[in-house]
C-alpha positions as CSV (number, residue, x, y, z in Angstrom):
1,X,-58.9,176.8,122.9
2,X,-57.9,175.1,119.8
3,X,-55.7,171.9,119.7
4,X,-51.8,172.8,118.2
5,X,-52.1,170.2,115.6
6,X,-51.3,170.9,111.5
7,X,-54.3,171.0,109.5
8,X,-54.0,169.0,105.7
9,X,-56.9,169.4,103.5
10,X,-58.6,166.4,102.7
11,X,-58.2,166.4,99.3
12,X,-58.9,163.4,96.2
13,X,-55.5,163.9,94.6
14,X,-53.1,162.9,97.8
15,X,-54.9,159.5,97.5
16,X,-53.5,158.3,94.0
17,X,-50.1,160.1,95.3
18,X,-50.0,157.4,98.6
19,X,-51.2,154.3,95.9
20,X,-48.3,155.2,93.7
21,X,-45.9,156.1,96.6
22,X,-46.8,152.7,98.7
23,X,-48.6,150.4,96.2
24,X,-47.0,151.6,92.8
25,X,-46.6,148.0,91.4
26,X,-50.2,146.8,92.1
27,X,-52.0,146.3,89.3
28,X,-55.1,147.9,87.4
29,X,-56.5,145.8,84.8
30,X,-58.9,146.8,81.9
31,X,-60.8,145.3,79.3
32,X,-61.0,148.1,76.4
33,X,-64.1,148.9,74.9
34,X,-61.8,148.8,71.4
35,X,-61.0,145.3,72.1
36,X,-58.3,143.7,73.8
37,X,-57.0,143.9,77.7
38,X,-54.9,147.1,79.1
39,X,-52.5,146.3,82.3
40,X,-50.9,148.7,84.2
41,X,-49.6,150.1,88.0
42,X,-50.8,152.5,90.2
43,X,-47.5,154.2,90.0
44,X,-48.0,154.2,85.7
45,X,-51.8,155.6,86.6
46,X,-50.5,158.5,88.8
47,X,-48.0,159.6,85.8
48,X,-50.9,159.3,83.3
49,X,-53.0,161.6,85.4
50,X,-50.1,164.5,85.5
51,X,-50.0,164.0,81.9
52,X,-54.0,164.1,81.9
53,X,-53.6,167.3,84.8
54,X,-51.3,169.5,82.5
55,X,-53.4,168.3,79.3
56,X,-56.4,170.2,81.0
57,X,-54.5,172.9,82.2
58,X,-53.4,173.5,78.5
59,X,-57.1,173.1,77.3
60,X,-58.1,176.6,79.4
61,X,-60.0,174.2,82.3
62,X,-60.0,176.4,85.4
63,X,-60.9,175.6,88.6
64,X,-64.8,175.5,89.4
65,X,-65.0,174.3,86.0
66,X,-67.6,171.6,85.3
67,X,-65.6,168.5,82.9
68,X,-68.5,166.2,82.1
69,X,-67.7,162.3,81.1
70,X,-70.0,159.8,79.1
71,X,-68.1,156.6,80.0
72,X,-67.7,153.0,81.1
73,X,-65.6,151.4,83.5
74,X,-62.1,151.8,82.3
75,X,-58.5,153.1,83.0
76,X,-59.1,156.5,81.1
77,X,-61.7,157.4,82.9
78,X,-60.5,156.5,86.3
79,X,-57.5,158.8,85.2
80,X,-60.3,161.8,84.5
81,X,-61.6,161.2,88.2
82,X,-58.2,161.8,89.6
83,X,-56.9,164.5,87.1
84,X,-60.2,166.5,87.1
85,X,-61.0,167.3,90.9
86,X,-56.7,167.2,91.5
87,X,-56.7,170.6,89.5
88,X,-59.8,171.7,91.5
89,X,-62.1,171.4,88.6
90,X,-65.2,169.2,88.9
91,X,-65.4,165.5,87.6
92,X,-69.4,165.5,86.2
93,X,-70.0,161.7,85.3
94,X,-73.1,161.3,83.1
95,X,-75.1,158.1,83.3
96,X,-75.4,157.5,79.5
97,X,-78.8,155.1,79.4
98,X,-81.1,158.6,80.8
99,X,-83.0,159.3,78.0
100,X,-81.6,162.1,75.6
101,X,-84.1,164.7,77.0
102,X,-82.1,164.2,80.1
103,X,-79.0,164.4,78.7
104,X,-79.2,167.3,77.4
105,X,-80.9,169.4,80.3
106,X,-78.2,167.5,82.4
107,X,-74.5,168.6,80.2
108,X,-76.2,172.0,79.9
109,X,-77.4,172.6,83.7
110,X,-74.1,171.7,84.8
111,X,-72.7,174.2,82.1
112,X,-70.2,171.6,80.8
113,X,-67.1,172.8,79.0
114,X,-65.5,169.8,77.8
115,X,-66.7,166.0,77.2
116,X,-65.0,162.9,77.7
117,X,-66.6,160.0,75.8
118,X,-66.3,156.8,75.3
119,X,-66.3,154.9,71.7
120,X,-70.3,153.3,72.2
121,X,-71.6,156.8,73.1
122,X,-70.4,159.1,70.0
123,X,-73.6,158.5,68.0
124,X,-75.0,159.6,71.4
125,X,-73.0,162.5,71.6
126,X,-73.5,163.4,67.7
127,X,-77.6,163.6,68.5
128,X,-77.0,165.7,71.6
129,X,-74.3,168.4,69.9
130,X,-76.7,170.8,68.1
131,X,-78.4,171.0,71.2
132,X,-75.6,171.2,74.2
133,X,-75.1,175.3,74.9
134,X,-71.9,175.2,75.9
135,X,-69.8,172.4,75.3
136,X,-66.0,173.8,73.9
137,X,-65.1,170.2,72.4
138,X,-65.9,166.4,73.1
139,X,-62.7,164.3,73.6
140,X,-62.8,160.9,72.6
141,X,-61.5,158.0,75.1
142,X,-59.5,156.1,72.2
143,X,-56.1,155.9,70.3
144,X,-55.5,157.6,67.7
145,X,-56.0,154.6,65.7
146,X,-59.2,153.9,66.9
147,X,-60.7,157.3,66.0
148,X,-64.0,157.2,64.5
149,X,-65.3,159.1,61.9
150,X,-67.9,161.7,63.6
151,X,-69.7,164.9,62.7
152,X,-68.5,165.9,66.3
153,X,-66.7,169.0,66.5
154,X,-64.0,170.0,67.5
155,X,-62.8,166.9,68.7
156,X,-59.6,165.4,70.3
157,X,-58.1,161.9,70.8
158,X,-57.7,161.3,74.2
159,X,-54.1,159.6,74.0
160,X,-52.8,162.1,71.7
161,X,-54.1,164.7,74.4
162,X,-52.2,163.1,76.5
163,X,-48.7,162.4,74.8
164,X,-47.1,165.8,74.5
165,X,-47.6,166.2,78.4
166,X,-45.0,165.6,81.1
167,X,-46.3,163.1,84.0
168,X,-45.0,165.3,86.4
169,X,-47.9,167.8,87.9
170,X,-47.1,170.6,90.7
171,X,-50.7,169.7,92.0
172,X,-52.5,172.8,93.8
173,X,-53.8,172.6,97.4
174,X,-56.7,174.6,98.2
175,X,-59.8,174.4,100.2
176,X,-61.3,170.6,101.4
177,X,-64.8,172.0,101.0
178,X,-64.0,172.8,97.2
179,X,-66.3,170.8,94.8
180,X,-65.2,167.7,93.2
181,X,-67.5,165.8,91.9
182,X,-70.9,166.4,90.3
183,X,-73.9,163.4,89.8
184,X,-77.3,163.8,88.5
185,X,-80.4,162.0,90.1
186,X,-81.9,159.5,87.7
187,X,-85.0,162.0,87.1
188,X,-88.2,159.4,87.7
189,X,-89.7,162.6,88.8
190,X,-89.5,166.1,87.0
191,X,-85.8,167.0,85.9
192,X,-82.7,165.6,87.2
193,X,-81.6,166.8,90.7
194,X,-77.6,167.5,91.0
195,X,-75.6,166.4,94.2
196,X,-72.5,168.2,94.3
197,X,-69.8,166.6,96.4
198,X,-66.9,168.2,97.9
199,X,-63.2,167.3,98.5
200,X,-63.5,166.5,102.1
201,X,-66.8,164.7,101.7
202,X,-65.5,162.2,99.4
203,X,-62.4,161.3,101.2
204,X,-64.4,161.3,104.5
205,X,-67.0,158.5,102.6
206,X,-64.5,156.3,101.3
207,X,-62.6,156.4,104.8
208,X,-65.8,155.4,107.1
209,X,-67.1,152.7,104.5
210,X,-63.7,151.6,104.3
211,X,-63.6,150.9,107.9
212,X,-67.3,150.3,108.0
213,X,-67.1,147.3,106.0
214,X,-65.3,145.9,109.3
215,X,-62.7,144.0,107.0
216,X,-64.8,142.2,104.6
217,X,-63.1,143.8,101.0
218,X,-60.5,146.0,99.7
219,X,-56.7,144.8,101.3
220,X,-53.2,144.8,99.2
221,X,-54.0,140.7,98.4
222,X,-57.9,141.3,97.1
223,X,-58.5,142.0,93.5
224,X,-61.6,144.2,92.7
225,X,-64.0,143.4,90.0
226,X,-65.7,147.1,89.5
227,X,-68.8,146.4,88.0
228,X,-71.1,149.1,89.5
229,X,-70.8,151.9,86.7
230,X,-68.1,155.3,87.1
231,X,-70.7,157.3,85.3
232,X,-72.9,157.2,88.5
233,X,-72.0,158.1,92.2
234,X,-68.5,158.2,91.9
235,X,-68.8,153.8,91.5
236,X,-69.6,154.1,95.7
237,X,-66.7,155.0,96.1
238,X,-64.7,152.3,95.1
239,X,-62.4,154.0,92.7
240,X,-60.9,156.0,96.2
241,X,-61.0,153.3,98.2
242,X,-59.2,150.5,96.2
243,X,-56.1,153.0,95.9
244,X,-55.8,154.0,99.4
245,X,-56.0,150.0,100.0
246,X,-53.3,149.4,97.6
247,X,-56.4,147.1,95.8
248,X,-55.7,145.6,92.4
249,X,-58.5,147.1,90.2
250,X,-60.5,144.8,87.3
251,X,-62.4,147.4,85.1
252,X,-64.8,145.5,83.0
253,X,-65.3,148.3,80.6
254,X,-68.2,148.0,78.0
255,X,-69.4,144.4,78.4
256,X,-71.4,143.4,81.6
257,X,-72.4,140.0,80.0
258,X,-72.4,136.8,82.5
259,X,-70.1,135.4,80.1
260,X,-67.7,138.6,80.0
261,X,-67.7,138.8,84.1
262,X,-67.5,135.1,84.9
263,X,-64.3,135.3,82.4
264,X,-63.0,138.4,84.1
265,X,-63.7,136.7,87.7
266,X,-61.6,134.0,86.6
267,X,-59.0,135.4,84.9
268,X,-58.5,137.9,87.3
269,X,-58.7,136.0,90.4
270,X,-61.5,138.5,91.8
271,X,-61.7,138.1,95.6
272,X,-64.1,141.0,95.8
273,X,-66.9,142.8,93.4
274,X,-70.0,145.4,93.8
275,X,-72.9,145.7,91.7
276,X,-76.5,145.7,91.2
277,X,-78.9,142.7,91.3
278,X,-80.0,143.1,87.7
279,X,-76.2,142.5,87.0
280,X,-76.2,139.2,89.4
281,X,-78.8,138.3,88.3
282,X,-77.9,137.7,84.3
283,X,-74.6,136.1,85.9
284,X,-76.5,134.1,88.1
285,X,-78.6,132.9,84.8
286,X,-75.2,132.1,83.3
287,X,-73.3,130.2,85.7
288,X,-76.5,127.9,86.1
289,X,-76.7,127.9,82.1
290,X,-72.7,126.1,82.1
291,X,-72.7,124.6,85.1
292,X,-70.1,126.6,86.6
293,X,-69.1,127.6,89.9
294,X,-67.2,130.4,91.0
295,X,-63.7,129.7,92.2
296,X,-61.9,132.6,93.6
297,X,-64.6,134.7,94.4
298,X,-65.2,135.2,98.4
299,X,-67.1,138.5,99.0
300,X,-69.6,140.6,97.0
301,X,-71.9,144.3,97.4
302,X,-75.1,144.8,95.8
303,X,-77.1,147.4,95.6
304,X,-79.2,149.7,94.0
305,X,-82.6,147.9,95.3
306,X,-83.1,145.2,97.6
307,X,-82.0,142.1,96.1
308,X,-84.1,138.9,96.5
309,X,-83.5,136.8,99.6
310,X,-83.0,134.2,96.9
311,X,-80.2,135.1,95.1
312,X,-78.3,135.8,98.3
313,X,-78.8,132.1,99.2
314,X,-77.5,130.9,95.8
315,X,-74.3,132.9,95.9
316,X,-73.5,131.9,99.6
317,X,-74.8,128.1,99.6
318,X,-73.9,127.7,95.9
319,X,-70.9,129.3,95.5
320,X,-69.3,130.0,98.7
321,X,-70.1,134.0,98.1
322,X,-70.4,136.1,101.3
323,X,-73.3,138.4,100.0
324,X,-73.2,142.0,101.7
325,X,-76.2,144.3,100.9
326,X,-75.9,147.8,101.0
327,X,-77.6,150.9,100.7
328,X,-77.5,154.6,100.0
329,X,-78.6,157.5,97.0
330,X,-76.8,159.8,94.8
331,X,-77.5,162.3,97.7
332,X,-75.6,160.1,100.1
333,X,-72.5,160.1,98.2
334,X,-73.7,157.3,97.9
335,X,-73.5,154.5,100.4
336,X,-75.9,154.9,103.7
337,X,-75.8,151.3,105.2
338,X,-73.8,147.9,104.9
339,X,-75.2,144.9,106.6
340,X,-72.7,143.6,107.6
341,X,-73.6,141.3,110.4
342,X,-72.1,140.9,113.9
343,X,-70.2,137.6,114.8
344,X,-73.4,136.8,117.2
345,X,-75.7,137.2,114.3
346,X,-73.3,135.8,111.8
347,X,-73.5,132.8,113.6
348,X,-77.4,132.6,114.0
349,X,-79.4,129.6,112.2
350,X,-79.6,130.4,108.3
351,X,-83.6,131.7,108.8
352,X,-82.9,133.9,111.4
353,X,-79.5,135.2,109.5
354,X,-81.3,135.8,106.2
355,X,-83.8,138.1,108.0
356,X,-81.4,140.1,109.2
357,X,-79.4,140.2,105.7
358,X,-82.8,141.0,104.1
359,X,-82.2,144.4,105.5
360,X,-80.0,147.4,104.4
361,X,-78.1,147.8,107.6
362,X,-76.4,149.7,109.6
363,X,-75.1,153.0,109.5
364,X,-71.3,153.6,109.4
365,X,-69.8,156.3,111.8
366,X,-70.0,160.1,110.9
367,X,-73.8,159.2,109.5
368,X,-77.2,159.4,111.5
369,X,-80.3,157.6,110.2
370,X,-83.9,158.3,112.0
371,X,-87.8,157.5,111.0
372,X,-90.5,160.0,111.0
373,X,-94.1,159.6,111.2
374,X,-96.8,161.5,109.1
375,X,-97.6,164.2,111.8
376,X,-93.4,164.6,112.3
377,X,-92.8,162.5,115.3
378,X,-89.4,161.0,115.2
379,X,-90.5,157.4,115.9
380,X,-88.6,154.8,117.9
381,X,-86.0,152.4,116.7
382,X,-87.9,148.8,117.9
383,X,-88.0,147.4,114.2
384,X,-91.5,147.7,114.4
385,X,-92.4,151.8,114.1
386,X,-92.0,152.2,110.1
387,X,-91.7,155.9,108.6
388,X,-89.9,158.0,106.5
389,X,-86.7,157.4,106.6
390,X,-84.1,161.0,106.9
391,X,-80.6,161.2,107.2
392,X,-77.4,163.0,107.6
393,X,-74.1,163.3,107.6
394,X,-70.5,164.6,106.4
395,X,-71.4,162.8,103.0
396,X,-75.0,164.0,102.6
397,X,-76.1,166.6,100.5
398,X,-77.4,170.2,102.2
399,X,-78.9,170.9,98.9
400,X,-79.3,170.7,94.9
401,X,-77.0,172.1,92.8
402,X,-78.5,175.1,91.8
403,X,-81.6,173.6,92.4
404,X,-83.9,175.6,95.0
405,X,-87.0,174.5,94.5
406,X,-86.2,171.1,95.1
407,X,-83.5,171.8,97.9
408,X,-86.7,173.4,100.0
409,X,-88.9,169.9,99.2
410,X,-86.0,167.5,100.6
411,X,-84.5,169.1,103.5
412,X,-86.3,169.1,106.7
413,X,-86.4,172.4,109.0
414,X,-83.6,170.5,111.3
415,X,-80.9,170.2,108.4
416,X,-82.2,166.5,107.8
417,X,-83.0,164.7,104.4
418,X,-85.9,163.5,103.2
419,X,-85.2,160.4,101.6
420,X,-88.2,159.2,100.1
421,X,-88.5,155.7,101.8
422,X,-90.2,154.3,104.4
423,X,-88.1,152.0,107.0
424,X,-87.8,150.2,110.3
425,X,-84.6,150.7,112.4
426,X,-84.7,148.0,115.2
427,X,-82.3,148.3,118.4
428,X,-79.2,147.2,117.1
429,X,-79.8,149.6,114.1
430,X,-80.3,147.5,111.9
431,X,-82.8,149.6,109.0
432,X,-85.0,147.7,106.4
433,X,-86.1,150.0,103.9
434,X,-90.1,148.5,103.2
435,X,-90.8,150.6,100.1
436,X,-90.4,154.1,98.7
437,X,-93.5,156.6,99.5
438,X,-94.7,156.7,96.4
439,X,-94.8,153.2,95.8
440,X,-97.0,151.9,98.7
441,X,-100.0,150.1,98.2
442,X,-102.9,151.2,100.4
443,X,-105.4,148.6,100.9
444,X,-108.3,149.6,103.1
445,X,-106.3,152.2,104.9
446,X,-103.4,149.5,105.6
447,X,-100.1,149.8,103.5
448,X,-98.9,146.8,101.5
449,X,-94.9,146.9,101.2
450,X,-94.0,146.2,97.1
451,X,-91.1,145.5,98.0
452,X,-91.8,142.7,100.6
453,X,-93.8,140.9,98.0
454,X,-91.1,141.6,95.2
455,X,-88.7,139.7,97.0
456,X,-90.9,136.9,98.6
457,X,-92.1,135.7,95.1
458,X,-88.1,135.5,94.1
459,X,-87.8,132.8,95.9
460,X,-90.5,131.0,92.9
461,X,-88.3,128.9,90.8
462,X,-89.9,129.9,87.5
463,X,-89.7,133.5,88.6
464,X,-86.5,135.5,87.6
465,X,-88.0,139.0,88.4
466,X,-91.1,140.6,89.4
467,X,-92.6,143.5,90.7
468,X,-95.8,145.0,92.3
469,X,-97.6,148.1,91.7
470,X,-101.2,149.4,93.0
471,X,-104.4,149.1,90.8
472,X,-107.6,150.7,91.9
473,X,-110.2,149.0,93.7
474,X,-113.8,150.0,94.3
475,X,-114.1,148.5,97.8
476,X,-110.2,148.8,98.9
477,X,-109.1,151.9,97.5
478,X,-105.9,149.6,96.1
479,X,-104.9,146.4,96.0
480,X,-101.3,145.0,94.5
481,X,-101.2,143.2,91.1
482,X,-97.8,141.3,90.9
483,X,-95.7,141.5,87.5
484,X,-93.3,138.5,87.2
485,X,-91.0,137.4,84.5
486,X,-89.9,134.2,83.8
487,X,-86.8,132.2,83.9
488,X,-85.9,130.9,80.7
489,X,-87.5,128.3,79.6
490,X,-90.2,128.2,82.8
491,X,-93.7,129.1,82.4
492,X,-94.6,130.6,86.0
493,X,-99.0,130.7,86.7
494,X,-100.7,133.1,88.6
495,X,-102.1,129.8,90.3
496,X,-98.5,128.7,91.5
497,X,-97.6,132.5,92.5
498,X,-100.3,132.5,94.2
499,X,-99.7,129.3,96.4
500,X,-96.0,130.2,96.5
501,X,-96.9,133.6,98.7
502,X,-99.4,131.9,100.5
503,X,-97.3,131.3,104.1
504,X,-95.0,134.1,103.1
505,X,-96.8,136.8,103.3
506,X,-100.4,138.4,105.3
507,X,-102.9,136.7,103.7
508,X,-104.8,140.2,103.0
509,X,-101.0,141.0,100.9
510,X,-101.7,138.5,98.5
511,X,-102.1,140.2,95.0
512,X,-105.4,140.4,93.4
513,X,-103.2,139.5,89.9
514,X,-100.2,138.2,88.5
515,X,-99.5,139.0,85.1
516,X,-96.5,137.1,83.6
517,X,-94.5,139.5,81.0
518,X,-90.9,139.2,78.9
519,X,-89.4,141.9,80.7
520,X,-89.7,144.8,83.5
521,X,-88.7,148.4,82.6
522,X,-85.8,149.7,84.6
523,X,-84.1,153.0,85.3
524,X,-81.3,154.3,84.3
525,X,-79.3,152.8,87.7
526,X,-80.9,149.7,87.0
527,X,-83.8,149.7,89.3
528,X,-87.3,148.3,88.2
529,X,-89.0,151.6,87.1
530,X,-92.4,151.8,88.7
531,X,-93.7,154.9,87.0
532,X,-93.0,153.0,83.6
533,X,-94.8,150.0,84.9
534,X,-97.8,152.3,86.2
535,X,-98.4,153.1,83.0
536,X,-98.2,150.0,81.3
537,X,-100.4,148.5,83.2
538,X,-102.6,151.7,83.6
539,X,-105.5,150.2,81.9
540,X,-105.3,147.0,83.5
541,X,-108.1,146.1,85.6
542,X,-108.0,143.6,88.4
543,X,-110.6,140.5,88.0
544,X,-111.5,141.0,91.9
545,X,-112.7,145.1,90.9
């Protein structure tokens, strides 16, 4: 028997329609990668995306059709999120820093008709062209008097799309499971992997991390800086969220400078932001650079890797920052975890409190998280047991977009994924991710967590960054050599590392070398790319082998 109640589709669209209906005079604030500052209301946004909606329509777009953007945090291209999935085509955002290879297997995998781009990517874009198959015309996210000259062709001005067109839309309804969104993988291994989110799924996400974050951001008085980028996993979900919140919205567009985001925080009277430690880190740098603190600030969410235990003590002890990690993939939508701690363990002694913030957290509801062991055995949640960590749920991929190969590799016989990491979940639930599989150091048949080392030597006060990878060992099979870079002006020694890590970590963890270098190479999310670093250091041999 079936309960007598109406059935809506959860649909994207309906969620700008309540911000404008019951928030239409808060406020969405942009600084424009032309220059300047943009200002406007939800209800203004809504009527932009009609205008955007019919635009399309007149362009041919149909629904099912894939619209790919190239772009930065702004209020054009939250108006393509909206616009793209409300008329039931699908919103592909394209992380612009893959490398061009990428790119172009990515616009042409996804079968892109039309791209959206933003000013700092046309010479991108003009490289790509000769080689994107199917690509009907780019669209640039300017005025018309900010057009550039570019061999692109055929190509539009966004706002001049956008004037002949009425704001009023009849907006179709149609089926929640219908595809949104598209987002490509970062590719560290083989080609790009697309996740392919629906209608239901995204409104389901942004709903159970709304409520997951058990009231630490996004009311009608907060004001969101949005610093993690659009142009990868929908921003986690913040550009849903914030409207159904009635949150006032601070794109930073183009510039993610400590300067540019300490001004914005300011100006803007940010209550709440999200990004990922590289970000904090350079802001970090320049608050301590000027001698600032940060005023209005209260809450923040990083992610992306597990920041430093560190730089969550400087933002809370120095700044008054209530520092929430968090955790997920592109194939999780793509937030897993908050750690968002208890009043009892809110309230422990700071030691005891940071251990538990260390970790990526808890699940929210309509998500399940277990560990399995090498022979399959789904091992027990004492925060002990570590394996690899597989998960599910209404916001979890069932498979690659058109993708087989690599579906069959990352789902498990039971409808799980395969996630890639290894974790401990201990019996509150908290998890702690202790490194990804394929970055484990094995030292005489014992692992060695990079990740626990990475963020024990953060702590180092000449160390801004580091990270460990494994080098081969005649006796040991591997042991870890650390890669730090320095603070400015500090001169960090593999002596002092040394003696740092000495009562932090198992004396038979302690690296073998430390190598001090000007930079790390990172991926295009911003995570410290170990492949890249493998190879750097693949001749490298340590002075214990």
């Amino acid at each position: 028997m079936l309960g007598q109640m109406m059935h809506r589709p959860l649909l994207i669209q309906p969620m700008m329609a309540y911000a404008a209906a019951y928030h239409g005079d808060q406020e969405l604030v942009t600084r424009c990668v032309e220059g300047g500052i943009h200002r406007y209301t939800y209800r203004a946004a809504y009527a932009r995306m009609g205008q955007l909606a019919n635009a399309l329509t007149r362009l041919g777009v149909k629904p099912h059709d894939r619209i790919g953007t190239v772009a930065w945090n702004t209020h054009r291209h939250f108006e393509l999120y909206y616009a793209v999935a409300g008329i039931g085509a699908v919103c592909h955002t394209i992380n612009p820093r893959l490398f061009h290879d990428q790119l172009t297997y990515i616009v042409n995998h996804a079968a892109d008709r039309f791209l959206f781009v933003d000013l700092t990517f046309v010479p991108i874009l003009e490289k790509l062209a000769p080689h994107l198959k199917g690509v009907e015309a780019y669209v640039i996210l300017t005025d018309g008097a900010h057009m550039p000259q570019t061999t692109l062709h055929p190509v539009l001005c966004y706002e001049e799309l956008l004037a002949p067109e009425d704001g009023v839309c009849e907006w179709p309804e149609f089926d929640e499971n219908t595809a949104a969104a598209l987002c490509y993988t970062s590719g560290t291994t083989g080609n790009p992997k697309g996740a392919l989110y629906s209608h239901r799924s995204t409104v389901i996400h942004a709903l159970s991390i709304f409520v997951g974050a058990d009231g630490r951001w996004l009311t009608t008085k907060d004001s969101l800086l949005l610093v993690v980028p659009m142009f990868h996993v929908s921003a986690w979900g913040f550009p849903f969220m914030a409207p159904i919140a009635g949150t006032k919205l601070v794109f930073p567009g183009a510039d993610y400078s400590g300067q540019a985001l300490h001004e914005l925080l300011a100006a803007e009277r940010v209550t709440f932001t999200a990004g990922v430690p590289t970000v904090w880190i350079g802001l970090l740098g320049y608050l301590r650079e000027h001698g600032l603190k940060l005023t209005t600030l209260t809450r923040m969410l990083c992610g992306g890797t597990a920041p430093p235990e560190a730089m969550m003590r400087e933002f809370e002890q120095e700044h008054g920052v209530e520092f929430i990690q968090g955790w997920g993939m592109t194939e999780t939508s793509p937030v897993g975890s908050l750690c968002v701690l208890p009043p009892a363990q809110a309230a422990l002694p700071d030691d005891a409190r940071y251990r538990l913030k260390r970790k990526q957290g808890r699940a929210p509801f309509g998500y399940d998280m277990r560990i399995v062991g090498d022979d399959g055995a789904i091992l027990e949640h004492d925060g002990t047991a570590a394996g690899e960590l597989q998960v599910r749920g209404n916001w979890v991929i069932s498979g690659y977009f058109r993708d087989e190969a690599a579906t069959r590799a990352a789902m498990d016989l039971d409808g799980w994924f395969r996630t890639g990491d290894v974790a401990s979940i201990d019996a509150q639930g908290f998890m702690e991710i202790t490194d990804r599989t394929k970055d484990l150091i094995k030292s005489g048949g014992e692992w060695i967590s990079s990740i626990a080392l990475e963020n024990s030597v953060i702590g180092h006060p000449d160390v801004s960054e580091a990270a460990a990878i494994a080098r081969p060992h005649p006796k040991w099979g591997e042991r870890p050599l650390l890669v730090v870079v320095p603070k400015a002006g500090r001169t960090p020694s593999k002596e002092s590392v040394l003696a740092y890590l000495k009562d932090k970590v198992a004396p038979w963890w302690l690296p073998d070398d430390v190598v001090v270098a000007a930079d790390l190479p990172h991926t295009a999310t911003g995570k410290v790319s170990k492949a890249q670093l493998r190879d750097r250091f693949k001749d490298h041999v340590l002075p214990t082998a």
